[in-house]
VOVEXDREN-35812 format. One record per residue (C-alpha): x, y, z; residue number from 1; residue in one letter. Coordinates in Angstrom, 2 decimals, padded with zeros to 5 digits. Layout:
BEGIN
+---------+---------+---------+-----+----+
|       x |       y |       z |   i | aa |
+---------+---------+---------+-----+----+
|       X |       Y |       Z | NUM |  A |
...
+---------+---------+---------+-----+----+
This chain:
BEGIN
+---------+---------+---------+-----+----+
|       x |       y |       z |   i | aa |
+---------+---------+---------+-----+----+
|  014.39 |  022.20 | -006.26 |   1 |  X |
|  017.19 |  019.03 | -006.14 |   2 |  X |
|  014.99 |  016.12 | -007.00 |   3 |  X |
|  011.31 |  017.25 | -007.44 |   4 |  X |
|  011.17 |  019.72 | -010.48 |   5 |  X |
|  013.69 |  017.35 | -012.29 |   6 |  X |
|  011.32 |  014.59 | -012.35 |   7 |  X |
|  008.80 |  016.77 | -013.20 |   8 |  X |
|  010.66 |  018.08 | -016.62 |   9 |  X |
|  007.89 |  017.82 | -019.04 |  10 |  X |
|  010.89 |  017.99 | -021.95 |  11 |  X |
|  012.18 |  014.98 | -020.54 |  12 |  X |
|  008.88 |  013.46 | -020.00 |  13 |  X |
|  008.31 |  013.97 | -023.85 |  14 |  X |
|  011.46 |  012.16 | -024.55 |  15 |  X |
|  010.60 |  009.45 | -022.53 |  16 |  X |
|  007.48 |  008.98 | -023.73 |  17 |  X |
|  008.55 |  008.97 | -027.38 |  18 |  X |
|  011.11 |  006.50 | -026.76 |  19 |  X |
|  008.81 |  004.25 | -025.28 |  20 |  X |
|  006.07 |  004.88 | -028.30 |  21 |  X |
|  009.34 |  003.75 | -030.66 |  22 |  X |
|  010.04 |  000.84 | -029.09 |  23 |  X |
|  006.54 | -000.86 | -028.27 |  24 |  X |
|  006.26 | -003.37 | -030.89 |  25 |  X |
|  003.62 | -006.08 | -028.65 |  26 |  X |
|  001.30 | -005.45 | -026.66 |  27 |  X |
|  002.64 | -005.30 | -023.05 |  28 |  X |
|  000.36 | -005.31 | -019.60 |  29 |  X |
|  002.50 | -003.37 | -016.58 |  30 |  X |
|  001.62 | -003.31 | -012.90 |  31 |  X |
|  002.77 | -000.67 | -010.71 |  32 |  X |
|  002.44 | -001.79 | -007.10 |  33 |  X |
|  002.36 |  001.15 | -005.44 |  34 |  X |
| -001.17 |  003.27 | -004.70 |  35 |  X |
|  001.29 |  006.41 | -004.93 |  36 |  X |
|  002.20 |  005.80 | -008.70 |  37 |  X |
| -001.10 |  004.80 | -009.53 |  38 |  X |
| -001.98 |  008.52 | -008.51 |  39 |  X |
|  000.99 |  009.90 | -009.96 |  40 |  X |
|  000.35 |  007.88 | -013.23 |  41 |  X |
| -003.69 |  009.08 | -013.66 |  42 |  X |
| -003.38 |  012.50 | -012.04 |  43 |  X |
| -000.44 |  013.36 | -014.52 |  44 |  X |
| -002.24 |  012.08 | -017.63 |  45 |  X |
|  000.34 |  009.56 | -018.22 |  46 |  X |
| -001.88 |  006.36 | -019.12 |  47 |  X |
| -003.36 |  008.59 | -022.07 |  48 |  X |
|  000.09 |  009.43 | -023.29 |  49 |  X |
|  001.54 |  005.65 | -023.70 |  50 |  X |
|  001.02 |  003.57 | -026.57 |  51 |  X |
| -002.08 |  001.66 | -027.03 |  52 |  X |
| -000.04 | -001.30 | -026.89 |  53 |  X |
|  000.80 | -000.77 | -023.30 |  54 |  X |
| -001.81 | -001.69 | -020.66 |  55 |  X |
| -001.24 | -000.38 | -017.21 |  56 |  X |
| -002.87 | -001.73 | -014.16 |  57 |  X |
| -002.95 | -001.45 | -010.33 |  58 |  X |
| -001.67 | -003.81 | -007.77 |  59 |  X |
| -002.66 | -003.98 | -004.10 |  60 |  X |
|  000.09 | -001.27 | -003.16 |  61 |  X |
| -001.80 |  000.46 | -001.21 |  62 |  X |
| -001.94 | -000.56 |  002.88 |  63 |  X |
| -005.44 |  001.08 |  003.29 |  64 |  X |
| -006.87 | -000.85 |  000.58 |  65 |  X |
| -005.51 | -004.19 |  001.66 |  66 |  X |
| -006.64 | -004.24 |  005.26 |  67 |  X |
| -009.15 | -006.73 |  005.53 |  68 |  X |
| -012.49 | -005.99 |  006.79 |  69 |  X |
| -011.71 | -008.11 |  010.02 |  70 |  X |
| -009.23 | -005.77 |  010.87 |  71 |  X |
| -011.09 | -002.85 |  010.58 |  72 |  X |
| -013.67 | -004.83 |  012.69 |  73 |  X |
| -011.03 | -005.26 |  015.38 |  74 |  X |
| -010.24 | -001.42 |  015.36 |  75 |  X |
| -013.85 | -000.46 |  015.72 |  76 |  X |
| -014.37 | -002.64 |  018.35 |  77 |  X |
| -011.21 | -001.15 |  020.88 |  78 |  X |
| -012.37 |  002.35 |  019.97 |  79 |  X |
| -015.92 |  001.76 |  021.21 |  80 |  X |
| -014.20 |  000.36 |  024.98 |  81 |  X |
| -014.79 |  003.36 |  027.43 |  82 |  X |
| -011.11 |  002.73 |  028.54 |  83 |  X |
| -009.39 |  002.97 |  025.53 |  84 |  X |
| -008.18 |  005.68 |  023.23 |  85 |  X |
| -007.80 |  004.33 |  019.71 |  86 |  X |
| -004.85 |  006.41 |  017.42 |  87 |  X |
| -004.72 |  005.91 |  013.71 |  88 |  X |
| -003.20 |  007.56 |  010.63 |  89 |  X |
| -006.33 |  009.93 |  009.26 |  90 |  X |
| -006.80 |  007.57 |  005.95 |  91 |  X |
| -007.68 |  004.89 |  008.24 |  92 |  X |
| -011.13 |  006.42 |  009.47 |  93 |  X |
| -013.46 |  006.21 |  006.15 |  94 |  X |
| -012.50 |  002.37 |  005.40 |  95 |  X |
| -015.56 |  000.62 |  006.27 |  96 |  X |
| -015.47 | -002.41 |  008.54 |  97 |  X |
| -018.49 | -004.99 |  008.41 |  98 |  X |
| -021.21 | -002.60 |  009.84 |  99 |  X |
| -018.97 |  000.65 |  010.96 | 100 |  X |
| -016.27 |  002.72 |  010.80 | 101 |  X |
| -014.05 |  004.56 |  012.64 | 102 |  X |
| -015.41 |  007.71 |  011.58 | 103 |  X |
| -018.63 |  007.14 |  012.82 | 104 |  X |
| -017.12 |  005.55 |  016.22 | 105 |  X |
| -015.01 |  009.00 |  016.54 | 106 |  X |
| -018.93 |  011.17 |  015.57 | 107 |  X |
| -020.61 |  009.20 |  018.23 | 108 |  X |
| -018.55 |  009.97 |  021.37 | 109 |  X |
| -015.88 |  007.31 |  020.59 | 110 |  X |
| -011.85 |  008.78 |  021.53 | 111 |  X |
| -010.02 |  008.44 |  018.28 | 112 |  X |
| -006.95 |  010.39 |  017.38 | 113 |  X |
| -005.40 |  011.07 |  014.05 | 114 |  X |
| -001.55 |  011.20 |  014.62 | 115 |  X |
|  001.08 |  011.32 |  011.80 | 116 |  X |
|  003.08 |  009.35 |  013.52 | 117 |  X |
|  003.18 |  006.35 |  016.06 | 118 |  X |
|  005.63 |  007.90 |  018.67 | 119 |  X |
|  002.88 |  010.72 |  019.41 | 120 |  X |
|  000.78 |  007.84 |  021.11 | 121 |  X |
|  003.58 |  007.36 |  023.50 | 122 |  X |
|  003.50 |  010.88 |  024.71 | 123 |  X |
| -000.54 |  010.19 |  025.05 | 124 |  X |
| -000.10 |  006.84 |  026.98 | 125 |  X |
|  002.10 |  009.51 |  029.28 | 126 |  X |
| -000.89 |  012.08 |  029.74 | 127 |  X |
| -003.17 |  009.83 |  030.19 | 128 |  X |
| -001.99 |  006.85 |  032.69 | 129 |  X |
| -005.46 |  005.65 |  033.86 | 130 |  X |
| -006.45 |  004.54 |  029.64 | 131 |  X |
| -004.95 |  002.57 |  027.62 | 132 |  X |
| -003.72 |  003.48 |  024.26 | 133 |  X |
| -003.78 |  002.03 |  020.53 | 134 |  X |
| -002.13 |  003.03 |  017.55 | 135 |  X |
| -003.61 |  001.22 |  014.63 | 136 |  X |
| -000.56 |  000.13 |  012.91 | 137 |  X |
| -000.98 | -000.01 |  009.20 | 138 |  X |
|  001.19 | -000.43 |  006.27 | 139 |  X |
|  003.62 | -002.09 |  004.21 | 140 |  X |
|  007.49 | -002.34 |  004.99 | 141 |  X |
|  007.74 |  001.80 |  004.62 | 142 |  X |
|  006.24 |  002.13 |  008.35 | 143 |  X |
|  006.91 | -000.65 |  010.09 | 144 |  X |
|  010.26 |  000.60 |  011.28 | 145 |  X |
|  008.23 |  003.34 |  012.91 | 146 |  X |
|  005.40 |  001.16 |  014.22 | 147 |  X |
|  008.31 | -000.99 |  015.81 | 148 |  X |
|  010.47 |  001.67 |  017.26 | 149 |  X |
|  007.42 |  003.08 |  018.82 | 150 |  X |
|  007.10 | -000.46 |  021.20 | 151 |  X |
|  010.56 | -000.48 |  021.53 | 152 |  X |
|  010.48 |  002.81 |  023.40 | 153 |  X |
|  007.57 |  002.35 |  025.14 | 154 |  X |
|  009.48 | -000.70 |  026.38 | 155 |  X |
|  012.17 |  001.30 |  027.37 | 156 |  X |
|  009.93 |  004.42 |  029.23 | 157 |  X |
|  008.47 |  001.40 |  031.27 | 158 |  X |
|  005.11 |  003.09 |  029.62 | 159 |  X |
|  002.74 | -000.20 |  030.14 | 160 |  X |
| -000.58 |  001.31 |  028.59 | 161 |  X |
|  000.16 |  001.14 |  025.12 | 162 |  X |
| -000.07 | -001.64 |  022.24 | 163 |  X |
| -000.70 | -001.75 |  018.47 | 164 |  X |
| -002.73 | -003.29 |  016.50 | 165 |  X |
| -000.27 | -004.50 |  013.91 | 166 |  X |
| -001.72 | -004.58 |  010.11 | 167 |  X |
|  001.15 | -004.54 |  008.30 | 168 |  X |
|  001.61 | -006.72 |  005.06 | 169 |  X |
|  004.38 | -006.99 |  002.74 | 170 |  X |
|  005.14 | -006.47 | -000.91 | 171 |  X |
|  007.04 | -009.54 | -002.47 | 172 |  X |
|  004.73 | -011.81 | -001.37 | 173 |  X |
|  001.71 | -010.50 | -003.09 | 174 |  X |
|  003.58 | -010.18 | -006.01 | 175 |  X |
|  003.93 | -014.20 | -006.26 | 176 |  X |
|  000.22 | -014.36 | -005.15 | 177 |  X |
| -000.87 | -011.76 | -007.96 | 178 |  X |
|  001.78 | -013.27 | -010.81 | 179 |  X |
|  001.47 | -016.70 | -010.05 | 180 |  X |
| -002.83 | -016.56 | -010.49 | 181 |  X |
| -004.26 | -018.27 | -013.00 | 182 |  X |
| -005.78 | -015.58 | -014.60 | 183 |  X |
| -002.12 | -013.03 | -014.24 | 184 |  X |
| -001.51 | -011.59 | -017.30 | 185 |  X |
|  001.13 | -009.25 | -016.41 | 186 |  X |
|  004.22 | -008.76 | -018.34 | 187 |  X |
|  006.11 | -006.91 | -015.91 | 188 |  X |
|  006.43 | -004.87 | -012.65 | 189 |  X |
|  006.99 | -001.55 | -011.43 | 190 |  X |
|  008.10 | -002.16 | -007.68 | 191 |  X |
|  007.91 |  000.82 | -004.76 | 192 |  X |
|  010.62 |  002.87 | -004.39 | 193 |  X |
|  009.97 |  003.61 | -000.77 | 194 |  X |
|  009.40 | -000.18 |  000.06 | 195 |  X |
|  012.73 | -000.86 | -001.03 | 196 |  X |
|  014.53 |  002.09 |  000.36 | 197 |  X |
|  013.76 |  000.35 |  003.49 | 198 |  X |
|  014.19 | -003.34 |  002.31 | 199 |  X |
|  016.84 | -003.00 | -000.74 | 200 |  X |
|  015.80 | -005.32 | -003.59 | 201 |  X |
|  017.56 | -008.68 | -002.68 | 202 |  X |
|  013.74 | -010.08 | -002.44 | 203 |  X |
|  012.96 | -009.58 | -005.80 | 204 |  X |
|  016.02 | -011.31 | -007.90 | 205 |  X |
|  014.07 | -014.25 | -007.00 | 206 |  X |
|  010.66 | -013.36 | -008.20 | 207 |  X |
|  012.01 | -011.98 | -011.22 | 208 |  X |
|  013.71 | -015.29 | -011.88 | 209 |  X |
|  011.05 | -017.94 | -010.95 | 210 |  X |
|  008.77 | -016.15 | -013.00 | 211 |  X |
|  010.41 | -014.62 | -015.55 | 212 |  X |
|  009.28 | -010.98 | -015.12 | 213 |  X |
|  010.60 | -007.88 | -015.35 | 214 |  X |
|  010.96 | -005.62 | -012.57 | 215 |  X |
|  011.76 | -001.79 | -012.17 | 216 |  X |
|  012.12 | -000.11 | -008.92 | 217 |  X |
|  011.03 |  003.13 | -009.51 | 218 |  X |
|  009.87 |  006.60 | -007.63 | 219 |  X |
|  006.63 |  008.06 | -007.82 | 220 |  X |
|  007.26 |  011.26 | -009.83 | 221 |  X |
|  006.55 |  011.63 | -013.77 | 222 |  X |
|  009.68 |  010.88 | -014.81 | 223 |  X |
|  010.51 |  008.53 | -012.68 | 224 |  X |
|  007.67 |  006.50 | -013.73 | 225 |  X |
|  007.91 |  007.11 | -017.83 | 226 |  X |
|  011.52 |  005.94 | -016.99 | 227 |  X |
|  010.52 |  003.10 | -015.36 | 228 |  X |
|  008.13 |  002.23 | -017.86 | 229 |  X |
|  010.53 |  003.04 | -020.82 | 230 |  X |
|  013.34 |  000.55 | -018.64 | 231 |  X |
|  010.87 | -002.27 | -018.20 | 232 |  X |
|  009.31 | -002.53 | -022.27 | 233 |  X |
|  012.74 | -002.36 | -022.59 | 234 |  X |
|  013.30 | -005.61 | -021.02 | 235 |  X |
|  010.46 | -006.97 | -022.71 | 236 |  X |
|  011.24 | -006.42 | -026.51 | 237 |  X |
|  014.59 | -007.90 | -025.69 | 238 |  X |
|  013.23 | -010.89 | -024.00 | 239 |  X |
|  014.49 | -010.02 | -020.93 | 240 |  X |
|  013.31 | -010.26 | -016.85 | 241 |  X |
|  016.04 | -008.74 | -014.14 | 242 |  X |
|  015.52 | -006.67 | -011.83 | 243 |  X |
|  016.44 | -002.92 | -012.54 | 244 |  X |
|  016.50 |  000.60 | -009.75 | 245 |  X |
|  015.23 |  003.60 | -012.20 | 246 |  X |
|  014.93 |  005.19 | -008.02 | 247 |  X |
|  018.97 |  004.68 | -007.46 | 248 |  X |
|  019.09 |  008.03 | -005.83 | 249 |  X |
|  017.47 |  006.56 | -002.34 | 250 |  X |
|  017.28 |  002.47 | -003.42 | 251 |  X |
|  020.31 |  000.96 | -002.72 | 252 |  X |
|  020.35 | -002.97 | -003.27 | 253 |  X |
|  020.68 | -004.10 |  000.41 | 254 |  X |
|  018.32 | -001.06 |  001.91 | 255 |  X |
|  018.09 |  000.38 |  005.08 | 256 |  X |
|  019.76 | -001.68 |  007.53 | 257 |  X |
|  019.28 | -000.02 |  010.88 | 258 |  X |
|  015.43 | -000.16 |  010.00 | 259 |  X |
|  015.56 | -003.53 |  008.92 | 260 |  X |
|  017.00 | -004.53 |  012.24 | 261 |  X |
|  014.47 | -002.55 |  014.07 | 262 |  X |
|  011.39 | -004.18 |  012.17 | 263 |  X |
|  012.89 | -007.75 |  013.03 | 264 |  X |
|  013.47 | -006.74 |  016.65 | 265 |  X |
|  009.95 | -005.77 |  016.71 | 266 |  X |
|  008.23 | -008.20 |  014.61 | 267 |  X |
|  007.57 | -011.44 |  013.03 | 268 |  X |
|  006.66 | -012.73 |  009.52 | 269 |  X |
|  003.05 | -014.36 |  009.72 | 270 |  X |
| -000.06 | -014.97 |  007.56 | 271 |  X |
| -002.51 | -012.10 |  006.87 | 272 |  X |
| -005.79 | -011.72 |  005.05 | 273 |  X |
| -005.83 | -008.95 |  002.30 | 274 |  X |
| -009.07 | -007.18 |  001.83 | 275 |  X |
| -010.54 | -008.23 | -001.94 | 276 |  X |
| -007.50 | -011.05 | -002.09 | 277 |  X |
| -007.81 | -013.46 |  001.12 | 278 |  X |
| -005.22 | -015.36 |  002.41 | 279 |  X |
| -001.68 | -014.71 |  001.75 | 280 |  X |
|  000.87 | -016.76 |  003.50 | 281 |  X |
|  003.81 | -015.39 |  005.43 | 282 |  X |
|  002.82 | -011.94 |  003.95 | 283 |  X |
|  002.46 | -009.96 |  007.00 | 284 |  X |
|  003.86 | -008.38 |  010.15 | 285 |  X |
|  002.80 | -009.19 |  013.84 | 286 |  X |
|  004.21 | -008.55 |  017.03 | 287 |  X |
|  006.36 | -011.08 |  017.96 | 288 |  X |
|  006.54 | -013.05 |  021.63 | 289 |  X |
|  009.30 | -010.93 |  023.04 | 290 |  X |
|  006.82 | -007.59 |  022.74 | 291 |  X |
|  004.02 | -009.62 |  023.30 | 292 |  X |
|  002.63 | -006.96 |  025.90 | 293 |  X |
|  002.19 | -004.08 |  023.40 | 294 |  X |
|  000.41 | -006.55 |  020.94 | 295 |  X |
| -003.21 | -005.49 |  021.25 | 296 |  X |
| -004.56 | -008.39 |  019.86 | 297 |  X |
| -003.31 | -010.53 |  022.90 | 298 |  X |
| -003.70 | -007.26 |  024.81 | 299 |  X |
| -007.61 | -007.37 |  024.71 | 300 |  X |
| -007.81 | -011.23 |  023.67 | 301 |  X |
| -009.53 | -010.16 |  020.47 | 302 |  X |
| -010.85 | -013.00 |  019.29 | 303 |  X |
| -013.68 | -011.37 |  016.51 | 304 |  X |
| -015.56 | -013.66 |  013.83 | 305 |  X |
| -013.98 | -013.66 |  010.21 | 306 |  X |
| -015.84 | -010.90 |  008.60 | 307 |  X |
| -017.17 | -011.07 |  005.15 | 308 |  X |
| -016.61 | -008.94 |  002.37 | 309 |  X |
| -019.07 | -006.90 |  000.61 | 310 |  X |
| -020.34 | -008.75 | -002.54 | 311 |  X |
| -020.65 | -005.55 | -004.44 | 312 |  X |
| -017.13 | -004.33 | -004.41 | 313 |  X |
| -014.74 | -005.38 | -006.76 | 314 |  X |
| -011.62 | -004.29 | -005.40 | 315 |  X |
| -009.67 | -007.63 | -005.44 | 316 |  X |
| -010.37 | -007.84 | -009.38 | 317 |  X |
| -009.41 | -004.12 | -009.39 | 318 |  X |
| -006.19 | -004.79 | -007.36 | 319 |  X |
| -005.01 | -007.86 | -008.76 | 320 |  X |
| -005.42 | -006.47 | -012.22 | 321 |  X |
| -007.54 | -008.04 | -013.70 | 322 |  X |
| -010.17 | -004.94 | -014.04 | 323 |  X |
| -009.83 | -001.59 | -014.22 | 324 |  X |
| -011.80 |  000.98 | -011.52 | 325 |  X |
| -014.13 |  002.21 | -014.19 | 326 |  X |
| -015.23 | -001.92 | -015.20 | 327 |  X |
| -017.18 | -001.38 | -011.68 | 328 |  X |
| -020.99 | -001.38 | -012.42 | 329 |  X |
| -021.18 |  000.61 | -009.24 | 330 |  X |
| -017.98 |  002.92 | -009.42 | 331 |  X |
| -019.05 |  006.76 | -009.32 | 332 |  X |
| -022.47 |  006.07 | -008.54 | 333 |  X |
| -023.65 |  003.44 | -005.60 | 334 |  X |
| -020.05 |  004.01 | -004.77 | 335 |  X |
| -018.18 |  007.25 | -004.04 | 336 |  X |
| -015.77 |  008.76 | -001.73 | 337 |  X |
| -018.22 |  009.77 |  000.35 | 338 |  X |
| -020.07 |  006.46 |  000.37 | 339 |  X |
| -017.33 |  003.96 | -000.70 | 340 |  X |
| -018.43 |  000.20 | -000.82 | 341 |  X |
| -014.99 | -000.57 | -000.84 | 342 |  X |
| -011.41 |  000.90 |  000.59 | 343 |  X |
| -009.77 |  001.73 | -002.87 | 344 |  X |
| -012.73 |  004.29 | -003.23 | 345 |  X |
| -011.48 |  006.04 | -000.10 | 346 |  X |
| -008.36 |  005.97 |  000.29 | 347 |  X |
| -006.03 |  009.03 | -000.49 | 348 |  X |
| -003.79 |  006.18 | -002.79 | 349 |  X |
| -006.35 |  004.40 | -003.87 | 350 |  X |
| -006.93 |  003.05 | -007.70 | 351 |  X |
| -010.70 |  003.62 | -007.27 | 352 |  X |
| -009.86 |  007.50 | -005.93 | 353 |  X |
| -007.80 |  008.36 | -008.13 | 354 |  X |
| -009.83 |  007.63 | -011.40 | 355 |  X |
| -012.91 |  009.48 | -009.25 | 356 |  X |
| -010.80 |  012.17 | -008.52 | 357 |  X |
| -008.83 |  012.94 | -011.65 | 358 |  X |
| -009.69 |  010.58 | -015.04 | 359 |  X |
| -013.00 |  011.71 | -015.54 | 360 |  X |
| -011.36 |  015.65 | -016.56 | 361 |  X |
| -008.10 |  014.86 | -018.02 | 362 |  X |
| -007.84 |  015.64 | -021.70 | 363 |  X |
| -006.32 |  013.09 | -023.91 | 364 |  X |
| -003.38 |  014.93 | -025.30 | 365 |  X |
| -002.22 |  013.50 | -028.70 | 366 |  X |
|  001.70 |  013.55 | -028.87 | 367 |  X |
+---------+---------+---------+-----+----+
């Protein structure tokens, strides 16, 4: 099968993986930003097969993890209105808000919808004329050109009973928040492949420059990710910090045009809260004033209190990497998927998930 089972060679995995155990010389910490490679990387056994010298962490890559408790707030409010009939992606409905979530909204009577995509609501906002409809619209830069087109054809049908509830943040921005902290200690940085499928890489020269750190674009299988990781130490025994595509067979430099200029019809840059982070400026998506009638927010004058995070979870630690999942006095036990204090416990790319899900059985595998 034409790129899958390639980047699942285990030979060339091996070869990877001593090539990177040759080279490692100082210790190195490495972030992969995405939720998807954090699976890929614990579910595969990979962080056991790297050199002790190499520390990998998790970054806030994941869109479920990083919507802010407000949000979620805002969510379960509309889908407790008799008049409205809330849509979502399914990840969404476990992520607790301050007191509830969307789960329990959907148990008690509450009309919420799991769709897999955004331009299903439209065809519900046709069959059902007399309610209006939401589509929770979460995510980083990889579904906003989705999210958008969605209000741009409900602009064109004329349909008038649908909005979103725009959540979407983006990635090079909470990179600078994350690298420029005071306590960063990361070396490098493995960027999303499907992020910059859409959005090319031209916003990362920059980042790589001002702060002198390596960055790999890579994909989300094995291989792709021992490359990546081979590409970046790479850069950082030579004393290097560019910015490098191991995912060249969908990245190209200046992305996706066509979706570009259907985000930016769409939307507009503005602040946005990240759950376990806080305020990140000009790090998020909302509908701008030319679509201002599908923005739910303005929709339904939402206007909810600032909610507050629960004390217990550690998730911004966790996703700024400064801790690991398992440095969590409560991971596995107060908290669990089925009781999660926190969003990376629940979500299907969460850090928190995956070490539930798959570090406590792997085997250490010497090489």
């Amino acid at each position: 099968m034409k790129y899958l089972s390639e980047y699942r060679d285990p030979e060339l995995a091996e070869e990877f993986i001593k090539e990177i155990h040759r080279i490692t010389t100082k210790p190195w910490t490495l972030m992969e930003i995405c939720g998807g490679q954090t699976h890929s990387l614990v579910k595969n056994g990979i962080l056991e097969m790297l050199p002790d010298k190499i520390t990998m962490v998790h970054g806030p890559g994941c869109p479920v993890c990083v919507t802010s408790v407000s949000v979620i707030d805002e969510a379960v409010y509309l889908a407790q209105q008799p008049n409205i009939i809330l849509c979502s992606f399914g990840d969404m409905l476990r992520v607790p808000g301050s007191n509830k979530n969307l789960l329990e909204i959907k148990a008690a009577g509450g009309d919420v919808r799991i769709l897999y995509s955004p331009l299903e609501a439209l065809t519900i906002a046709k069959e059902n004329p007399d309610k209006e409809i939401v589509f929770f619209a979460v995510g980083f830069e990889t579904t906003a050109p989705a999210n958008a087109l969605s209000v741009v054809q409900a602009s064109k049908m004329g349909i008038t009973n649908y909005s979103i509830l725009a959540s979407h943040v983006l990635v090079p921005p909470a990179m600078e928040a994350i690298i420029s902290d005071t306590e960063n200690k990361i070396d490098a940085f493995l960027a999303a492949g499907h992020v910059c499928t859409i959005m090319g890489m031209e916003e990362y020269y920059p980042v790589a420059e001002k702060y002198k750190t390596p960055l790999v674009v890579t994909g989300f299988e094995p291989v792709d990710l021992l490359q990546g990781i081979l590409m970046a130490v790479h850069q950082l025994e030579k004393g290097e910090y560019k910015v490098e595509n191991q995912y060249a067979r969908y990245v190209h430099r200046e992305g996706n045009k066509m979706a570009q200029e259907t985000i930016h019809q769409v939307f507009t840059v503005s602040d946005r809260i990240w759950r376990g982070i806080g305020l990140i400026p000009q790090s998020g998506y909302e509908v701008n004033e030319a679509y201002k009638n599908y923005n739910a927010r303005l929709k339904f004058k939402l206007d909810l209190p600032v909610a507050e995070e629960n004390a217990a979870c550690i998730s911004g630690d966790i996703m700024k990497g400064l801790k690991k999942p398992r440095q969590c006095p409560n991971f596995g036990n107060i908290c669990k998927p089925e009781h999660p204090l926190g969003a990376p416990m629940v979500s299907s790319e969460g850090a928190c998930a995956a070490y539930y899900h798959y570090a406590p059985v792997k085997e250490l595998v010497p090489l």
